[in-house]
N, C-alpha and C positions, 0 to 999 in steps of 0.2 A: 369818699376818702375812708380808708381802711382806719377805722378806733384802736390806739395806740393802747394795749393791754399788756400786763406780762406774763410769762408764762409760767407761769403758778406748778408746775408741776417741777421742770428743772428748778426753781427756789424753794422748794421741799423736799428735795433729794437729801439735802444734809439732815434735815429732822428725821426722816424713813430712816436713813442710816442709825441716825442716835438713839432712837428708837427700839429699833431690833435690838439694838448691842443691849439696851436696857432691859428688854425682854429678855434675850438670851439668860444674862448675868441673874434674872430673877429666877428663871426657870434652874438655874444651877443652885444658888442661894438656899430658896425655897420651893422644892421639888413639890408638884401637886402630883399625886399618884394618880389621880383620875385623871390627869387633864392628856391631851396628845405630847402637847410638847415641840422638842425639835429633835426632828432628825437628819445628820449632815446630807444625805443627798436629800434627801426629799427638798429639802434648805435651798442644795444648788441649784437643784431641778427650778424651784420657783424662780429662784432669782435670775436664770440662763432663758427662761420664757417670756419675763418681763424684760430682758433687754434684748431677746427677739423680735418682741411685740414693740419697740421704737422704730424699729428700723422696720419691719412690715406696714406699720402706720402710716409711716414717712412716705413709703411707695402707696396706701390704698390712698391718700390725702390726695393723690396728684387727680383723679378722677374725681372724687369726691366735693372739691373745692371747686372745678372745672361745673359742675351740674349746681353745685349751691349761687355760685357765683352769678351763673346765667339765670337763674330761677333769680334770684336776688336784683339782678337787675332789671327784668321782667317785669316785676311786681311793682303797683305804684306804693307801695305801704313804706311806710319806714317809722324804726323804732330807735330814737336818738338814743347814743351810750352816755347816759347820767347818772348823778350817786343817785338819783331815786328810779330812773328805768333799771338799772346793776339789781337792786335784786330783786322786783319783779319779772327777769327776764331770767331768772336760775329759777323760780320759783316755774316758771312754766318750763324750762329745759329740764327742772328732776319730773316733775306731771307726764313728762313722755320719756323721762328715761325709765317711769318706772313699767310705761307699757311696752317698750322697746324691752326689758328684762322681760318682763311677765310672757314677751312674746318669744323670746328666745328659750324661753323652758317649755313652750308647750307647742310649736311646731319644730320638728327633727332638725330640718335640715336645717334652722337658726340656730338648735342647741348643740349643735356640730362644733359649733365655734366656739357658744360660753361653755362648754363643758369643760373645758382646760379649767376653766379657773376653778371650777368641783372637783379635779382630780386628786388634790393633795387630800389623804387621809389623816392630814394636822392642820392645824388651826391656830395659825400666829401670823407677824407682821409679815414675812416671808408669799405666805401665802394669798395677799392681798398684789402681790409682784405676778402672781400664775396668774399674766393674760393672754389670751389668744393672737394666734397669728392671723387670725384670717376675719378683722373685723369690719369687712368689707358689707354687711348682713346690717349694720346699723345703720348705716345714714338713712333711711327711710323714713324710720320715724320723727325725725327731726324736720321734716321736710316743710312742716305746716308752721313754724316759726319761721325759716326764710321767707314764704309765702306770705305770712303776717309781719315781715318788712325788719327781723331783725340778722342784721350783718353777719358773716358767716365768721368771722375775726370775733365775734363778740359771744356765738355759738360755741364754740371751740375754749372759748375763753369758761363758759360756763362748764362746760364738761369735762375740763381738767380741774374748774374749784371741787365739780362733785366727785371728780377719780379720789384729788387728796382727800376728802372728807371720808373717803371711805377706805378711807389705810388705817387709823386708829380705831377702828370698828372690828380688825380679824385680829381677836384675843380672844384667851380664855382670863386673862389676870386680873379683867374688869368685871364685876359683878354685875348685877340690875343699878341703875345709876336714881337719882329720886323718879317719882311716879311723874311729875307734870314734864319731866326728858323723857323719860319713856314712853310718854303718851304722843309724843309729837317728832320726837326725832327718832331717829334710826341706830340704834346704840349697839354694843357690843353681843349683849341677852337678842336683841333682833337679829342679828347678822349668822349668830350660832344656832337659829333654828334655819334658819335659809343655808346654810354648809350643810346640815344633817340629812341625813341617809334612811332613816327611821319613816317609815309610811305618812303618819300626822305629820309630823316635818316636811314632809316634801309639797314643793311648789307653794311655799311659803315667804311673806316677807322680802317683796321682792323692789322697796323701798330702796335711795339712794342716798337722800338728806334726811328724806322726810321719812315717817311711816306710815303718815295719815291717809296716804293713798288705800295702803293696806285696809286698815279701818275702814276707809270708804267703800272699796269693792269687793271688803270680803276674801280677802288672802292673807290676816294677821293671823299668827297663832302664837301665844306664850311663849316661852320657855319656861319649862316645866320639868322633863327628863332631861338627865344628861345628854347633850347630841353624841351620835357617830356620825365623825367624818367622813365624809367622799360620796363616792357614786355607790346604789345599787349592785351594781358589778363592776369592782375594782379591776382598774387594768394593771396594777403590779408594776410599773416600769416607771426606769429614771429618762427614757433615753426622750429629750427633749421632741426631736421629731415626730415618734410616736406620741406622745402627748398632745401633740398640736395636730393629728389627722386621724387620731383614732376612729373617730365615729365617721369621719369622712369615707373612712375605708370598709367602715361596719356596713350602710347604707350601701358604697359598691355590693358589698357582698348580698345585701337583699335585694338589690337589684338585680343581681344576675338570676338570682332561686325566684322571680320573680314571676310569676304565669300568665298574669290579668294586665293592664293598664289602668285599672281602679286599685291592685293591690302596688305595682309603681307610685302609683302618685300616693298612697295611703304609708308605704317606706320614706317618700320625704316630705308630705305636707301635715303626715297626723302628727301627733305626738310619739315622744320616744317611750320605745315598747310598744307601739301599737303593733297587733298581729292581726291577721285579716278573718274575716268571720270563716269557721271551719264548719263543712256541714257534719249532720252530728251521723257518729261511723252506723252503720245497720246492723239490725237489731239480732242476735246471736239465733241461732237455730236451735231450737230446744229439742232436746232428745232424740238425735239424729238417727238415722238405721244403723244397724238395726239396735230396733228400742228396747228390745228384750235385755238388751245386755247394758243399757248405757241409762236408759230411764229404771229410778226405783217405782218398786209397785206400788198402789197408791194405799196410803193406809187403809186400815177399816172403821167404819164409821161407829163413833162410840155410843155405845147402849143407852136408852134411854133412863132415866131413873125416875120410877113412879112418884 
């Protein structure tokens, strides 16, 4: 029998709401001159993406739930929903959400998808709304908690507590919070070196509750320098569709300039940026004919001195 949970993200809709307005009114109030800020599209762009991204979900669910379900019932495991299994079983759902991210930044054709959520070149509640449309690339990883017998109702249930936990995390208004939060959860100073654009920044902190994953394998970095927002190479546009298939279309496009089947598969399995090993060009012709006129004559050989 399906575990009677609620759905945690529609009963946080009204706080995201009162939230933003609170951010807004602060950013007008008390202007930070360094920070991003808001700016109205940018603003609508997020919000027109996050309410694309319900209604794409609603369609990738139907498959999705269809393979967990069979896999679920497959398996003789089972993980009963109790107040004490509840958060043992978020504790292992952020453990692979944080390699489910880690994995969608460092194979292409995964970061095809989360890239939406790095487009915005601001950094507020708004921008925690820029989800993708096509997040059909995640279920996978989750795949080894139905296997080890926990309900797909109750998966689901997990990864909409961590979606909310991770809405008050995209500000700039929040400073570094005390050291023993910092060390263990995922706060606002973590979430702004994972937005940043900046070399050390990138592929950073890719933590969901937690950060200690970070810590563990080696992808925490401070916050230290102020971040810049967004991608490497900014795509400039409001218009929500482009936003959601940008890199889908980039990847066509190397696909096609494509020559090898090893540089194919290195377009969508390496990471993004990856370019194919170039042999190195041949080596220039020195002093070509005629040499009289193109080579200087060699100096003369300086005198010895006793």
């Amino acid at each position: 029998m399906s575990p009677n949970l609620p759905d945690v993200v529609l009963w946080s809709i009204p706080a995201f709401v009162l939230l933003t307005v609170i951010e807004i009114i602060g950013h007008r109030v008390h202007p930070d001159e360094d920070a991003a800020g808001y700016e109205t599209k940018d603003a609508a762009t997020s919000v027109t993406m996050g309410l694309g991204s319900l209604v794409f979900d609603f369609l990738w669910k139907i498959p999705v739930v269809a393979i967990y379900s069979g896999v679920h019932a497959l398996t003789p495991l089972r993980v009963p929903v109790l107040w004490w299994t509840i958060p043992l079983m978020l504790l292992a759902q952020d453990f692979f959400y944080y390699w489910s991210h880690r994995g969608h930044h460092v194979i292409r054709v995964l970061w095809a998808c989360h890239v939406v959520h790095h487009s915005s070149e601001k950094f507020n509640f708004t921008t925690a709304l820029r989800q993708p449309w096509t997040s059909l690339t995640v279920w996978p990883f989750y795949l080894p908690l139905i296997v080890l017998g926990v309900h797909p109702a109750a998966l689901a249930f997990c990864s909409s507590a961590n979606l909310v936990y991770q809405f008050w995390i995209h500000t700039e208004r929040i400073g570094k919070l005390p050291r023993p939060v910092e060390y263990v959860f995922n706060t606002p100073s973590h979430h702004r070196v994972h937005h940043a654009s900046q070399g050390g920044y990138l592929d950073r902190n890719f933590g969901g509750i937690l950060i200690v994953w970070d810590r563990m394998f080696g992808s925490w970095v401070p916050e230290t320098d102020r971040p810049v927002y967004g991608l490497t190479k900014n795509i400039h546009t409001y218009n929500p569709l482009r936003v959601a298939t940008h890199e889908y279309a980039a990847i066509a496009r190397d696909l096609k300039r494509a020559t090898t089947w090893r540089e194919r598969a290195g377009r969508v399995f390496r990471g993004p940026g990856w370019q194919p090993h170039q042999p190195p060009a041949p080596a220039e012709t020195l002093c070509p004919a005629p040499a009289e006129t193109l080579c200087p004559a060699p100096a003369p050989a300086p005198e010895k001195v006793a």
